[in-house]
C-alpha positions as CSV (number, residue, x, y, z in Angstrom):
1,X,17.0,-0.9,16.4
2,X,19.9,-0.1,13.8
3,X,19.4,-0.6,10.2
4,X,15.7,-1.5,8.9
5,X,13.8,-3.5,9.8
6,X,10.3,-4.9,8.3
7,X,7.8,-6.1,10.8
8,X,5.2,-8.0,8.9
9,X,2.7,-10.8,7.9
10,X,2.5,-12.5,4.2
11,X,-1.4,-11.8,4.3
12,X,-1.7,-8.7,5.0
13,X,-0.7,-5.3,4.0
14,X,2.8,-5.6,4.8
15,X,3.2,-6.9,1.0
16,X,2.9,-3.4,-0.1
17,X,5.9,-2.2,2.6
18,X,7.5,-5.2,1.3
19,X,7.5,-4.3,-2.6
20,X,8.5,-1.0,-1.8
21,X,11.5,-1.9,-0.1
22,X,12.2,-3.9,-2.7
23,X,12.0,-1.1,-5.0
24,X,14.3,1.1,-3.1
25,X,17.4,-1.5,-2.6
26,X,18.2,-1.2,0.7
27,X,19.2,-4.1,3.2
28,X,16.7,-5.1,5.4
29,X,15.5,-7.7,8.1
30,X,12.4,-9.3,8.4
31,X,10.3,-9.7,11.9
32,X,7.1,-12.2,10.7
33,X,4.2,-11.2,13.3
34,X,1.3,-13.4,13.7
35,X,-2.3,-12.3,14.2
36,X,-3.3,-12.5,17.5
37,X,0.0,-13.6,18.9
38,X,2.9,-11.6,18.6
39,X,1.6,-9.0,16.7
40,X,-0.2,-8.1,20.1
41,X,3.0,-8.5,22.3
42,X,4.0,-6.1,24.4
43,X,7.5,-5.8,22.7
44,X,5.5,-4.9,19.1
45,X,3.0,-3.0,20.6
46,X,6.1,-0.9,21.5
47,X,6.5,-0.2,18.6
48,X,3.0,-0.3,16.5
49,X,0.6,0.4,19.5
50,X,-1.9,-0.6,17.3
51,X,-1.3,-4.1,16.7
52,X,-1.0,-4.0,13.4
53,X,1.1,-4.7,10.8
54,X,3.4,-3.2,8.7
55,X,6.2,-0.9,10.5
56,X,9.1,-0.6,9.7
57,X,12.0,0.5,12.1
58,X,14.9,2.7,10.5
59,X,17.5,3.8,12.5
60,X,15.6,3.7,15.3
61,X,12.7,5.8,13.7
62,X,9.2,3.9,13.4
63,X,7.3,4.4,10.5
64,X,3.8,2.8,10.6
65,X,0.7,3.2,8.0
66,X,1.6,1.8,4.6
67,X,1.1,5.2,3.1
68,X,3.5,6.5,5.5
69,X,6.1,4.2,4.7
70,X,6.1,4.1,1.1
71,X,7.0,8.6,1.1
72,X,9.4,7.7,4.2
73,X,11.6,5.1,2.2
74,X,11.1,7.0,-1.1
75,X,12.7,10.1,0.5
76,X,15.2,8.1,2.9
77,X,16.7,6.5,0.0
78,X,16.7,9.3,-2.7
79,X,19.0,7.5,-5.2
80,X,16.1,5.2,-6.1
81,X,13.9,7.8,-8.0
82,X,10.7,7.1,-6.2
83,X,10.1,10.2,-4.9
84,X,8.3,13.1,-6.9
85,X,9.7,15.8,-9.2
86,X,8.3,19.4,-8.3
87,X,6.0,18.7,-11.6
88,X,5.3,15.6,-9.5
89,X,4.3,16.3,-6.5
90,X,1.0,17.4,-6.2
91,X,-0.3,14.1,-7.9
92,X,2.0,11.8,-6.2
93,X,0.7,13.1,-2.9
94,X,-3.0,13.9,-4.1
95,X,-4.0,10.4,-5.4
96,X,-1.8,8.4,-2.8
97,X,-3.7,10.0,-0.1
98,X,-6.9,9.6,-2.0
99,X,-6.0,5.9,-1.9
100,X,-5.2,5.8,2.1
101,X,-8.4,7.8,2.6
102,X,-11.3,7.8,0.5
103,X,-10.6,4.5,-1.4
104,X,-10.2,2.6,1.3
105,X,-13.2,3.7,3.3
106,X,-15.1,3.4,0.4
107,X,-13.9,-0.2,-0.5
108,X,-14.2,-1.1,3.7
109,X,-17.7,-0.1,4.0
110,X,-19.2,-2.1,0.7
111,X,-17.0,-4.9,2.0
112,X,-18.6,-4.7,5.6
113,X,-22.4,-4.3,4.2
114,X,-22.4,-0.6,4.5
115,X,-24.0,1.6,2.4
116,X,-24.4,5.3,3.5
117,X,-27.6,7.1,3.0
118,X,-27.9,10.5,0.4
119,X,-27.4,12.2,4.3
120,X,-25.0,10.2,5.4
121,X,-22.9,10.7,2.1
122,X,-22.0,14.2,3.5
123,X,-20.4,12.8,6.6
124,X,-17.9,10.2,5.2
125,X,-14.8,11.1,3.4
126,X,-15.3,9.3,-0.3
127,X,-19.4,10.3,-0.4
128,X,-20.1,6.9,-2.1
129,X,-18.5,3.8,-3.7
130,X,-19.3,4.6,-7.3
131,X,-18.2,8.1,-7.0
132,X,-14.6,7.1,-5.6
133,X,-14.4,4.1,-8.6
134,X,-15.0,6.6,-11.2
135,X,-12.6,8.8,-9.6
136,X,-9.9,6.4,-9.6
137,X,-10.6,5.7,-13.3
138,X,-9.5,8.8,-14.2
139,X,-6.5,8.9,-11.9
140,X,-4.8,6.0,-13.6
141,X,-6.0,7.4,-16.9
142,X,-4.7,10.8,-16.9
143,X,-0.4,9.6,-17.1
144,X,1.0,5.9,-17.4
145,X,1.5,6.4,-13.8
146,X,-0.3,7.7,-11.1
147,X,1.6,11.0,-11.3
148,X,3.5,11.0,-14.1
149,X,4.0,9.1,-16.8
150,X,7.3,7.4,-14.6
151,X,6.9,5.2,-12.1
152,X,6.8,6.2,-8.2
153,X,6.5,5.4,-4.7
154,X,2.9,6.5,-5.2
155,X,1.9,4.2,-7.8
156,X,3.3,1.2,-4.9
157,X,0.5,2.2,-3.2
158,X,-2.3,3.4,-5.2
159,X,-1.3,0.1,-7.8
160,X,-1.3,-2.0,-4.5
161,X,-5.1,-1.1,-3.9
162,X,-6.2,-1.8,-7.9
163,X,-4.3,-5.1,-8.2
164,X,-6.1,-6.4,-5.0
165,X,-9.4,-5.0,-5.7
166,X,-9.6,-6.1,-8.9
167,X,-8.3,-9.8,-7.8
168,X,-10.2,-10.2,-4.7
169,X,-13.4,-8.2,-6.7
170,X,-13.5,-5.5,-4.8
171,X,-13.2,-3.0,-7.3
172,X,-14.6,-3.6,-11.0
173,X,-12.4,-4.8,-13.7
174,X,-12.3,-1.6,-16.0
175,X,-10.1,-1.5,-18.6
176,X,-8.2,1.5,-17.4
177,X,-7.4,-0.8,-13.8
178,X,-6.6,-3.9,-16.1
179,X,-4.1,-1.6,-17.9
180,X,-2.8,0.3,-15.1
181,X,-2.0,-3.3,-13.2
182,X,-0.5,-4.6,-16.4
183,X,2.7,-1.5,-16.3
184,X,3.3,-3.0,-12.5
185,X,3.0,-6.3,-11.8
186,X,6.0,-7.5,-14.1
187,X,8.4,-4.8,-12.0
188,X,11.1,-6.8,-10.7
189,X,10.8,-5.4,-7.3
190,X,7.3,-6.6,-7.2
191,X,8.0,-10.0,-8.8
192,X,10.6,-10.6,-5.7
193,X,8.2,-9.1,-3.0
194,X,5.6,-11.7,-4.1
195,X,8.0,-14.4,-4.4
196,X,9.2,-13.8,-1.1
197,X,6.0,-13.2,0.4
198,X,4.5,-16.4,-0.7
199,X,7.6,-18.4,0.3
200,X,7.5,-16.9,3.8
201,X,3.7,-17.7,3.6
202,X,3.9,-21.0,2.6
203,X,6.2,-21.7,5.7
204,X,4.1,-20.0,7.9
205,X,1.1,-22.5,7.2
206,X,3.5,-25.3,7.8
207,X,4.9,-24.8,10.9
């Protein structure tokens, strides 16, 4: 388990591990998992006992939840820049754990057909769909970045949740998401992820 190590799959989440380690530097390997096979093995459910991809192993310490692993790296790896400034902080951790939390639950549940009733709305986390949208507006409004007006590992995440929502349609196409996926997606880091991504994609519908 020395060095690092990226356990993923092209279609799935592990693209937003991927672009963050990318945007930090360092070496890594690559373990491809596939859904269903080896990504319910006993030797990765040693290590993600969920099944589920991404982890990543550094120096023996596992690091799962792609939240999780975007703070881990930015702090393991200061001389990137990716992790916040004191002015920083509460908005870098604030609004990437508003992504991992209420934006995703809000986005899972319309996508699944569920709606939660005006009663309901006080159990779950995000209330309702429009609410957390709106919310979210504002976020990427209030900087150039998600906390700042420089770019951090929070914006990997949170800008990994508006690029795919508004591809896939699962968040509107405002202008404020249009713009905020514009600063990002020309990053080099993120060009290479994709490239790489797609290539290892490509071969895995091959084989």
């Amino acid at each position: 388990m020395a060095g690092l190590t990226l356990y993923t799959n092209p279609m799935s989440r592990g693209r937003i591990a991927r672009w963050m380690l990318e945007e930090v530097g360092a070496a890594y390997a690559v373990e491809m998992l596939g859904y269903g096979g080896t990504m319910k093995a006993d030797a990765y459910l040693a290590i993600n006992p969920m099944g589920k991809v991404p982890a990543i192993v550094h120096d023996g310490r596992i690091v799962t939840e792609c939240a999780a692993i975007c703070a881990y790296l930015a702090d393991a790896f200061p001389d990137a820049g990716l992790a916040p400034t004191a002015n920083e902080r509460a908005d870098y951790h604030r609004w990437m754990f508003f992504a991992a939390g209420p934006l995703e639950q809000a986005i899972t549940n319309r996508s699944l057909g569920v709606t939660p009733t005006d009663d309901q709305q006080r159990m779950v986390g995000y209330g309702d769909y429009d609410r957390v949208v709106s919310v979210l507006e504002a976020a990427v409004s209030a900087h150039r970045y998600i906390a700042s007006d420089r770019f951090t590992a929070a914006d990997v995440y949170v800008g990994s949740h508006v690029m795919w929502g508004t591809q896939f349609g699962t968040l509107p196409k405002r202008d404020a998401f249009t713009a905020y996926v514009g600063r990002l997606a020309d990053r080099p880091a993120h060009v290479r992820a994709s490239e790489l991504d797609d290539a290892a994609m490509a071969e895995m519908q091959a084989a």
